[in-house]
C-alpha positions as CSV (number, residue, x, y, z in Angstrom):
1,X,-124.2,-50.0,-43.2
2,X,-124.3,-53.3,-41.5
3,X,-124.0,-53.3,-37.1
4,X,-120.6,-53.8,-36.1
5,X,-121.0,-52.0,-32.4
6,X,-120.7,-55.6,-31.1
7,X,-117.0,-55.3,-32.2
8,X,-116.3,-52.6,-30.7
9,X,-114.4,-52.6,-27.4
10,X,-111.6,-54.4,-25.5
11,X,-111.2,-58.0,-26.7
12,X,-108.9,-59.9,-25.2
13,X,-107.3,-63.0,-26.9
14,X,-108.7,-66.2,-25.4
15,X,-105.2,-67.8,-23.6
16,X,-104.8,-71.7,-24.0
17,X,-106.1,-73.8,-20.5
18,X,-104.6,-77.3,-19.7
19,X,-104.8,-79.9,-17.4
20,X,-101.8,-81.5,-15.4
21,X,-101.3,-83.8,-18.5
22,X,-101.4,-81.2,-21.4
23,X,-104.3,-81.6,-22.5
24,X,-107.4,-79.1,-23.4
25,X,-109.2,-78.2,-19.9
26,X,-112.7,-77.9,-20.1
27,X,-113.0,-76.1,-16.4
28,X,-110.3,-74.4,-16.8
29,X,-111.8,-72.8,-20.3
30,X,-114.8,-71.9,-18.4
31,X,-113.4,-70.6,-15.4
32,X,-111.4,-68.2,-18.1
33,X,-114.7,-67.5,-20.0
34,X,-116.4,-66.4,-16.4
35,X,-113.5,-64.2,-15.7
36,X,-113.9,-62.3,-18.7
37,X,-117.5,-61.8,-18.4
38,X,-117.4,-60.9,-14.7
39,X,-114.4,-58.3,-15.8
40,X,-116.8,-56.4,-18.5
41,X,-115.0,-57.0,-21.4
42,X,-116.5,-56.7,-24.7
43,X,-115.9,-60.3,-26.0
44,X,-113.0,-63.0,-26.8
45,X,-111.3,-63.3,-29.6
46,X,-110.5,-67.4,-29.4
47,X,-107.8,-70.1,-30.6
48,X,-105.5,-67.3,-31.9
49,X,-101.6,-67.0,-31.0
50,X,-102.7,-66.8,-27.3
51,X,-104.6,-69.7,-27.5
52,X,-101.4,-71.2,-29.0
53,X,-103.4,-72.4,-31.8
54,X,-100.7,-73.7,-34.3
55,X,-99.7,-76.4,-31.6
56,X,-103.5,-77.7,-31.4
57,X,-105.3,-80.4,-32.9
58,X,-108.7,-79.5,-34.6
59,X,-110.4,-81.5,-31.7
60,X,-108.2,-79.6,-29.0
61,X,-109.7,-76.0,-31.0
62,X,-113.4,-77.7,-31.4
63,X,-113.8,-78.3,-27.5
64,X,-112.2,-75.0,-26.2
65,X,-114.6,-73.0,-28.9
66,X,-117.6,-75.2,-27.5
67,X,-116.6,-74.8,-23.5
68,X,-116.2,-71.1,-24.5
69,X,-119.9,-70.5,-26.3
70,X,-121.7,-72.4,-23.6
71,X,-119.9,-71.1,-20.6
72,X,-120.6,-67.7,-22.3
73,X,-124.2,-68.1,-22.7
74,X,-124.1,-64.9,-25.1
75,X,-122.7,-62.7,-22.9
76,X,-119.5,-62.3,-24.6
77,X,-119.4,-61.1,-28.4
78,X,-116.9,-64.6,-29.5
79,X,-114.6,-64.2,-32.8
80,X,-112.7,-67.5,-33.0
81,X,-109.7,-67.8,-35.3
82,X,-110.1,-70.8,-37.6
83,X,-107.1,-71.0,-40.0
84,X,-104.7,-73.9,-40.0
85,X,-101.8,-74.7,-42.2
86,X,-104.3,-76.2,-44.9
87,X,-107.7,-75.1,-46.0
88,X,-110.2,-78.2,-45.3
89,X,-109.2,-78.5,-41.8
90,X,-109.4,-74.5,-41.6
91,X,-113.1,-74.8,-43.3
92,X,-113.6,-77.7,-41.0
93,X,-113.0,-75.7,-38.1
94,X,-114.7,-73.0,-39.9
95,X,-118.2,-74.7,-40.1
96,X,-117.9,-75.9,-36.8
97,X,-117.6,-72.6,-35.5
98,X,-120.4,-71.0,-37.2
99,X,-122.7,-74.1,-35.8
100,X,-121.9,-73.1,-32.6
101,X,-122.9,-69.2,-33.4
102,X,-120.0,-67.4,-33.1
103,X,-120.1,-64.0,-34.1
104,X,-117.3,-64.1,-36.4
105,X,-114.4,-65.9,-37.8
106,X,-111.0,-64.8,-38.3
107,X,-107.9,-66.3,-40.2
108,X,-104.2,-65.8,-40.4
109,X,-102.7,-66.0,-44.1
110,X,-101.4,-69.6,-44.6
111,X,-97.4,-69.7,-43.3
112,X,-94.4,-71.9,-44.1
113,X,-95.3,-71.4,-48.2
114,X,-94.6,-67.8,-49.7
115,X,-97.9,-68.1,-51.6
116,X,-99.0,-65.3,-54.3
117,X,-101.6,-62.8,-53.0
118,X,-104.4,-64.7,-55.2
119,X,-104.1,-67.4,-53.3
120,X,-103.9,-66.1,-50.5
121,X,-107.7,-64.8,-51.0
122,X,-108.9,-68.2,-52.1
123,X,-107.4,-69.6,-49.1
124,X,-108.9,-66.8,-46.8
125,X,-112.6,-67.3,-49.5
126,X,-113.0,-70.9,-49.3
127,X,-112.9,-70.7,-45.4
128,X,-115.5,-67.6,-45.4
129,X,-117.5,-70.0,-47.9
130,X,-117.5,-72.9,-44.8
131,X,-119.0,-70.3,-43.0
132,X,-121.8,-68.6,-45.2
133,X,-123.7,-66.9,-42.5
134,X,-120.7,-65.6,-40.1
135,X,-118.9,-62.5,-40.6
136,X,-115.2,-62.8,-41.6
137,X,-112.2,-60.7,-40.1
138,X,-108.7,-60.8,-42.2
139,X,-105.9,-61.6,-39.5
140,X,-102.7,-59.3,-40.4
141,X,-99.6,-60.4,-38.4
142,X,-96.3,-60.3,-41.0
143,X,-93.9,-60.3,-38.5
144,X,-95.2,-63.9,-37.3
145,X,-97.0,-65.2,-40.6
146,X,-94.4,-64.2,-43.0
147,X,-96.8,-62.2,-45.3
148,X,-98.3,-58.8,-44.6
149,X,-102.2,-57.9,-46.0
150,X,-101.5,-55.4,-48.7
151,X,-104.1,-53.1,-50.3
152,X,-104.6,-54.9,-53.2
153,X,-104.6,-58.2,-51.2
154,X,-107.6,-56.1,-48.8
155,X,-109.0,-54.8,-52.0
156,X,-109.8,-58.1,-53.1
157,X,-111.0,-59.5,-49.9
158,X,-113.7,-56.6,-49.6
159,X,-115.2,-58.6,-52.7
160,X,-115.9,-61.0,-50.6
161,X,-119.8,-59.6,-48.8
162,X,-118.9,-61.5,-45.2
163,X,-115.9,-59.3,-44.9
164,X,-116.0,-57.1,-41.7
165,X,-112.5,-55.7,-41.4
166,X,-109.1,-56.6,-40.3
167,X,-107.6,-57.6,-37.0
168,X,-104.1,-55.3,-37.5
169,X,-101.1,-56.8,-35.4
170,X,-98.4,-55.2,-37.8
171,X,-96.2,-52.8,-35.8
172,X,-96.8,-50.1,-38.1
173,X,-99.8,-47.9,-36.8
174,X,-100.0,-46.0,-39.6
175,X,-101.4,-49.5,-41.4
176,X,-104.4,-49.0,-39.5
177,X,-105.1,-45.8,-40.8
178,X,-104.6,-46.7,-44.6
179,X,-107.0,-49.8,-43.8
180,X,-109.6,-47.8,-42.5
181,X,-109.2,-45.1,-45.2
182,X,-109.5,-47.7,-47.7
183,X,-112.7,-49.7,-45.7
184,X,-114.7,-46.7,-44.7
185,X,-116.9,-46.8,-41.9
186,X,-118.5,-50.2,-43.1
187,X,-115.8,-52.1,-41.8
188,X,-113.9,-52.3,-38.9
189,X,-110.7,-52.4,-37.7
190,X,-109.1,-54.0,-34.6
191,X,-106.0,-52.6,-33.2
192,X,-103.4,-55.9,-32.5
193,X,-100.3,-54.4,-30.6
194,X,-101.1,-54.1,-27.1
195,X,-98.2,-51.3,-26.3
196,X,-100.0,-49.1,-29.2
197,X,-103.9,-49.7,-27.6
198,X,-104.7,-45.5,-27.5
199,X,-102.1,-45.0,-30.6
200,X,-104.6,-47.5,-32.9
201,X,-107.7,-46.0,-31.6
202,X,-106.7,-42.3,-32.1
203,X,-106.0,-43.1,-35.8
204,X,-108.7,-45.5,-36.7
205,X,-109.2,-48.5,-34.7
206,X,-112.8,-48.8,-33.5
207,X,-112.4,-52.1,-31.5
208,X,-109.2,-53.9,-30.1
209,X,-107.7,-57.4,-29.3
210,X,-104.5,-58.0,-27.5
211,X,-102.5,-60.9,-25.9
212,X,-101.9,-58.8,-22.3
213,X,-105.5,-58.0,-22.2
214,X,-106.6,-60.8,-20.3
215,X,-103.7,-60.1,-17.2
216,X,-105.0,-56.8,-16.8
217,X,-108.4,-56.0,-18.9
218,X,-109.1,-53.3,-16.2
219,X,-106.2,-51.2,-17.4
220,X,-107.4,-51.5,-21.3
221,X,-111.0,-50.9,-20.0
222,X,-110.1,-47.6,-18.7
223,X,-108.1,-46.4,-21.2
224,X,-111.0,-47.1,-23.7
225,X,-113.3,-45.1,-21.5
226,X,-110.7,-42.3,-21.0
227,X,-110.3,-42.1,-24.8
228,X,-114.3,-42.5,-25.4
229,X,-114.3,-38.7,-23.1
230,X,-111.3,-37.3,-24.7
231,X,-108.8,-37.6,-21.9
232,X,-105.8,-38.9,-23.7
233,X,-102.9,-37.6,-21.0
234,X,-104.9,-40.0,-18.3
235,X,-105.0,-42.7,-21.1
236,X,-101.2,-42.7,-22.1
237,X,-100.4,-42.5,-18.4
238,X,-101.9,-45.7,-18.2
239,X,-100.9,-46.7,-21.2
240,X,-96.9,-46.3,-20.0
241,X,-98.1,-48.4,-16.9
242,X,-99.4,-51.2,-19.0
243,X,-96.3,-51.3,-21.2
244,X,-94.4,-51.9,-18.1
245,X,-95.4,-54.6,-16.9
246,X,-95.4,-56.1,-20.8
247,X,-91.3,-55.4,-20.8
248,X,-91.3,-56.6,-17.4
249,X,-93.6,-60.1,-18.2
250,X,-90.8,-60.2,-21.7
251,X,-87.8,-60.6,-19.2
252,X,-88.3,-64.6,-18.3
253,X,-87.2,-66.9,-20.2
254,X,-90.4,-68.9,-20.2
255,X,-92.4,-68.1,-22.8
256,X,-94.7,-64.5,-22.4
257,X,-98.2,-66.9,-22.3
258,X,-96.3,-68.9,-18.9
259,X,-95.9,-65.6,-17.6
260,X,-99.2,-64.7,-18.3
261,X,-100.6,-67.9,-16.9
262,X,-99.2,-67.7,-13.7
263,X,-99.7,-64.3,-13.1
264,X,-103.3,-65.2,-13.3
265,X,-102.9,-67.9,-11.1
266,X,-101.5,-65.2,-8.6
267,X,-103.7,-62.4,-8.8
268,X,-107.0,-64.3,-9.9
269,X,-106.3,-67.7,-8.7
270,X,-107.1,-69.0,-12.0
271,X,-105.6,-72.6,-13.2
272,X,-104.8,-72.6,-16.7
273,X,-102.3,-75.2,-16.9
274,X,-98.8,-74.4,-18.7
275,X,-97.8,-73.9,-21.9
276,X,-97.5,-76.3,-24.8
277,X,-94.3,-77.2,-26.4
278,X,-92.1,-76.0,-28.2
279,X,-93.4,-73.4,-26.5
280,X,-90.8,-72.5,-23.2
281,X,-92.1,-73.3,-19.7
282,X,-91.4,-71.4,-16.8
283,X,-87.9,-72.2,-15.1
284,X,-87.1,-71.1,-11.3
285,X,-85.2,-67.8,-12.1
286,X,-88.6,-66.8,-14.0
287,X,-90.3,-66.6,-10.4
288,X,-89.1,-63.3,-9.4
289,X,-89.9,-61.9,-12.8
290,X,-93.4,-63.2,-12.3
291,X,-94.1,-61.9,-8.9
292,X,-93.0,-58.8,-9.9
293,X,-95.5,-58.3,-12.8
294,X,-98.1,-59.6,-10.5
295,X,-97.8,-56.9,-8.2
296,X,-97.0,-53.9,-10.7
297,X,-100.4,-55.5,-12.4
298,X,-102.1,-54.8,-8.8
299,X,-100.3,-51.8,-7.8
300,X,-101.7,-49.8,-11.3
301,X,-104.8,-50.9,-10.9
302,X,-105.1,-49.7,-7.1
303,X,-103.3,-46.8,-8.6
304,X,-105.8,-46.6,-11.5
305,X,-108.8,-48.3,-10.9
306,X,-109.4,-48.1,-7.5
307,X,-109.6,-51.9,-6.7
């Protein structure tokens, strides 16, 4: 049985940070970094959808990973996503990544190309290979990638020794359980939808990483430690709170990671930047969308939390 405890936990997904000019932000990456260390969290999962990886450059992902693993000085257990839509930049980003001393990396199938499940695997093998010493984590999200992880597809992948289990953002919860079931308790899974954080643990998920996390980690910290004692009515009160101010964040028109962004710049006074395009900005009617989730975010964790 190989030590996955360092997985397990609230792990939010890393959020892109820009300057005024739109490009990479090396403060504001480590102000971020701080934030989640000085909030508890277990780690960061880094360059992913929140880190609005598809619309970066290999240099743009290269220096947040590296502003990311220094500011952290190992305090933070780091998975970064590696995969782009070809496999020598993904191995590139791979290596680099593993020479940094990441914990793990992670990739998405490739998109755009409905490619059979084989190669699929050698896609997902041949970045692992970039990456001999560092664990690897299978990134299931069909409803954005276009292919789903299937059991045969995760059948083959557990060939593969630096395998560690599955980051599960398919809406089905029951998925989780069938990946577990088939894994056992050498691998683990990661639950991806944030409204289902206590459904994904209660049937399997021993770790998590979500997009909303980073808004309001306190809220998913205490629902982890309310479902580590058993107290699952306080957890999906909570829970309902959290999902809340999600529906309410999904109202603008700018894009949810805008929403996110300024809502941090609110509460936390963090300056992330905005987001990258195609991606939707902010417009002025999104402002009174924003404030609200702002203060719903405060409000449950005074309600909550305490603080």
């Amino acid at each position: 049985m190989r030590d996955l405890e360092k997985y397990k936990g609230v792990i939010p997904a890393f959020y892109a940070c820009y300057d005024e000019e739109g490009n990479i932000s090396p403060a504001g990456v480590r102000a971020l970094t701080e934030y989640f260390v000085n909030k508890g969290v277990k780690g960061v999962y880094v360059n992913g959808s929140s880190g609005e990886c598809i619309y970066q450059s290999v240099q743009d992902r290269k220096t947040v990973l590296e502003n990311v693993v220094e500011a952290a000085q190992g305090r933070l257990t780091i998975i970064a996503h590696v995969a782009c839509n070809n496999t020598r930049d993904s191995q590139e980003l791979a290596a680099h990544a593993e020479s940094l001393g990441v914990d793990a990396v992670a990739a998405i199938p490739p998109i755009y190309f409905h490619l059979p499940e084989y190669a699929i695997a050698e896609y997902w093998n041949d970045i692992s290979a970039a990456a001999p010493d560092t664990d690897f984590i299978i990134y299931n999200i069909p409803q954005l990638a276009g292919v789903a992880l299937t059991g045969s597809l995760f059948a083959k992948m557990r060939e593969n020794p630096r395998v560690v289990g599955v980051k599960n953002s398919s809406m089905p919860v029951q998925d989780i359980q069938m990946f577990k079931r088939a894994a056992g308790e050498d691998y683990i899974i990661f639950n991806g939808p944030d409204e289902q954080f206590i459904s994904g643990r209660i049937i399997g998920a021993e770790g998590a990483i979500g997009g909303t996390y980073g808004v309001m980690p306190e809220l998913f910290l205490k629902m982890n430690d309310l479902l580590a004692r058993g107290e699952l009515a306080a957890a999906r009160e909570i829970q309902y709170a959290v999902d809340d101010v999600i529906y309410k964040m999904c109202e603008a028109h700018g894009n949810l990671y805008a929403v996110i962004k300024k809502i941090l710049k609110i509460n936390e006074n963090l300056e992330l930047g905005d987001v990258r395009r195609p991606l939707a900005s902010l417009i002025p009617e999104d402002m009174p969308i924003v404030e609200e989730a702002a203060a719903m975010v405060r409000d449950a964790r005074r309600k909550y939390i305490g603080a």
